[in-house]
N, C-alpha and C positions, 0 to 999 in steps of 0.2 A: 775584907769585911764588907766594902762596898759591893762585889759583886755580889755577895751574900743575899744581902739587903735588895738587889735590882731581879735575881732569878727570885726568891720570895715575892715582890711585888708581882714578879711575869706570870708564877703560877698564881697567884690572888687573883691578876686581871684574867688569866685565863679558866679559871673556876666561873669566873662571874659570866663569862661570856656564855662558857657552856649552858650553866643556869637558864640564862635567859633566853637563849634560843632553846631549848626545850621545855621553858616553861616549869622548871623544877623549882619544889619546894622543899624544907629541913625534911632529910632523911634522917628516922630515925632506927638503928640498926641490934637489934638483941642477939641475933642470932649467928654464933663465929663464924659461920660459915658465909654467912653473907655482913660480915663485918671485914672478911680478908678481901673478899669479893670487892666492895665498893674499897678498898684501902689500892688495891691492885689497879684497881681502874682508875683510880685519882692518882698515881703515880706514872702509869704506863702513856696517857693523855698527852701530857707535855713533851713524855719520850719521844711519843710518835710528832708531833711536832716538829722537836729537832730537829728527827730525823729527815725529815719530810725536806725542812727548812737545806739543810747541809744538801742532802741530794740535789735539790732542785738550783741550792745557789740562790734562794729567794726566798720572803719574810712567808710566815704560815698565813695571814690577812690575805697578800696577793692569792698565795694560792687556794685559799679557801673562797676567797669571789671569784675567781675561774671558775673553782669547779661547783659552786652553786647551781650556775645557772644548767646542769646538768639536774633533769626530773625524771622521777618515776608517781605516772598516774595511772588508774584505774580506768578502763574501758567497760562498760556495762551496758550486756544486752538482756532481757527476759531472761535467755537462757545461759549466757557465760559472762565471766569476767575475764579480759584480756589487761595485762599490766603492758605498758608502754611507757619505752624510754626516748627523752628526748635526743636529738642527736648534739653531741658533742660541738660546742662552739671550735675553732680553731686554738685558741687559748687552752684550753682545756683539755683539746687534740694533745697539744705540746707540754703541757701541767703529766699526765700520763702517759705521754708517751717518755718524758724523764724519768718518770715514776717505776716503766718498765712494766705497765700495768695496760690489758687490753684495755679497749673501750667498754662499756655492754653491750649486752644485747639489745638490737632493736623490740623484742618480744622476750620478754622473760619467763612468763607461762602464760596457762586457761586454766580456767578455774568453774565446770561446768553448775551451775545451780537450780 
């Protein structure tokens, strides 16, 4: 019963988290299709967690500050936009490289305007 009660707190704190770093506010959902939708994603969140968690041998927190400092910014000239990624810290290297996941690409597209 107590673990019960500690994976119900884990997803509570981890609802909240997500919230606030995107800045979300009360969703409200009419439509079934987008009521499985948001049900599937609040379920599947903490999956990947785990899963992340068990692969790596390390809490989801570590590895979610590794792989932060990993960006993708916009480059803007007159005539294009180039996206640009930053290069992977060492930490981060290794966060992914357990992961069994490339790194990105240094250029991800152009985007002529």
């Amino acid at each position: 019963m107590a673990l019960g009660y500690k994976q119900q707190q884990r997803v509570e704190e981890d609802w909240r988290t997500m919230k606030s770093g995107l800045k979300m506010h009360p969703v409200f959902h009419w439509a079934p299709h987008r009521i499985h939708a948001h049900i599937a994603i609040t379920e599947l969140a903490p999956l990947l967690e785990r899963v992340i968690e068990r692969d790596c041998q390390d809490t989801w927190r570590n590895m979610r500050d590794d792989l932060t400092r990993l960006q993708l910014a916009p480059l803007s000239s007159p005539n294009r936009t180039v996206w640009q990624v930053t290069e992977p810290s060492p930490a981060a290297a290794n966060r992914l490289k357990s992961l069994k996941l490339n790194p990105p690409q240094a250029r991800l597209s152009a985007t002529h305007t």
